[in-house]
VEXDREN-2710 file (C-alpha; in Angstrom, 1 decimal):
% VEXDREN-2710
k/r/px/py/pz
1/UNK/23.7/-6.4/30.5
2/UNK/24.2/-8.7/27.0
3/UNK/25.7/-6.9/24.0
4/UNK/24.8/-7.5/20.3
5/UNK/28.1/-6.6/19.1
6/UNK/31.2/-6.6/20.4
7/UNK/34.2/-3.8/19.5
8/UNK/35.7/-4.0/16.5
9/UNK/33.1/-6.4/14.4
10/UNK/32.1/-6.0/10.8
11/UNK/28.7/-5.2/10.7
12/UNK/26.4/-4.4/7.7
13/UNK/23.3/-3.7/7.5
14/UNK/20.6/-6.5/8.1
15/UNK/18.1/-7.3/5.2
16/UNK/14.8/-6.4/7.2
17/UNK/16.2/-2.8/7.7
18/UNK/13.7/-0.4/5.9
19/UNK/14.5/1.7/3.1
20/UNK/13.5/4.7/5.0
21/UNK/16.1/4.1/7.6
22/UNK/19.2/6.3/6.8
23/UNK/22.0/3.9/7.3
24/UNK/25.0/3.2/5.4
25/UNK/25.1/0.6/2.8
26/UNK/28.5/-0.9/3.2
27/UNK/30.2/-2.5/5.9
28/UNK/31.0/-1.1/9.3
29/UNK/33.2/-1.7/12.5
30/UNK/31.7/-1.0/15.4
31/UNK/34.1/1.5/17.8
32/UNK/31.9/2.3/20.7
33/UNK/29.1/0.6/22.8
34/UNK/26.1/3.4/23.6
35/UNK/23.3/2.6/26.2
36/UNK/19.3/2.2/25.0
37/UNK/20.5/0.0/21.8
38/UNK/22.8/2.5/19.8
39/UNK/26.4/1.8/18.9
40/UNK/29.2/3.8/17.0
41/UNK/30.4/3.1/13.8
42/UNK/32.6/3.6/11.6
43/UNK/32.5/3.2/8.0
44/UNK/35.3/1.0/6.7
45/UNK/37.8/2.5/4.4
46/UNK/36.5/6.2/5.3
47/UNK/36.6/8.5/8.4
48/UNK/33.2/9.1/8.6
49/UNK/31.8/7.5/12.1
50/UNK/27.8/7.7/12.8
51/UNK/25.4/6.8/15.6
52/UNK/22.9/4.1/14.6
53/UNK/20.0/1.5/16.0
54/UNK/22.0/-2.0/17.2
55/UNK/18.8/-3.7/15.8
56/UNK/19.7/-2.4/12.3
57/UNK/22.7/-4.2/11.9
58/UNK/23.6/-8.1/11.8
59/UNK/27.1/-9.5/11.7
60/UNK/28.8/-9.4/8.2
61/UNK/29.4/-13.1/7.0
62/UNK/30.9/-12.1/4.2
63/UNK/35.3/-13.0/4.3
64/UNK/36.2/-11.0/1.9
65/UNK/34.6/-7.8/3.9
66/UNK/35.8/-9.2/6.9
67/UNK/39.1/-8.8/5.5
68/UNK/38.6/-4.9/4.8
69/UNK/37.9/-4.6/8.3
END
């Protein structure tokens, strides 16, 4: 079974995400690996850690929230 993410990336939302999907704006690390497409994340620089949709999320390219992470 492939992976999208691995633990511990930075992960923002991607751009085709719809508006009406709740997720969180910022960049994320991923802590946990769920089955059926989910992961767990948590939201850098807070506590707060959320299930959401793999397929919602793309890689951060960004360094400079890289480095956050």
């Amino acid at each position: 079974m492939a992976f999208k993410f691995k633990l511990g990336e930075i992960i923002v939302p991607s751009r085709e995400t719809p508006a009406s999907v709740n997720v969180p704006s910022g960049p994320s690390e991923v802590i946990a690996i769920q089955l059926n497409g989910y992961i767990r994340v948590q939201v850098v620089g807070t506590h707060k850690k959320i299930l959401v949709r793999a397929e919602d999320y793309e890689i951060c390219e960004d360094e400079t929230l890289v480095a956050m992470g």
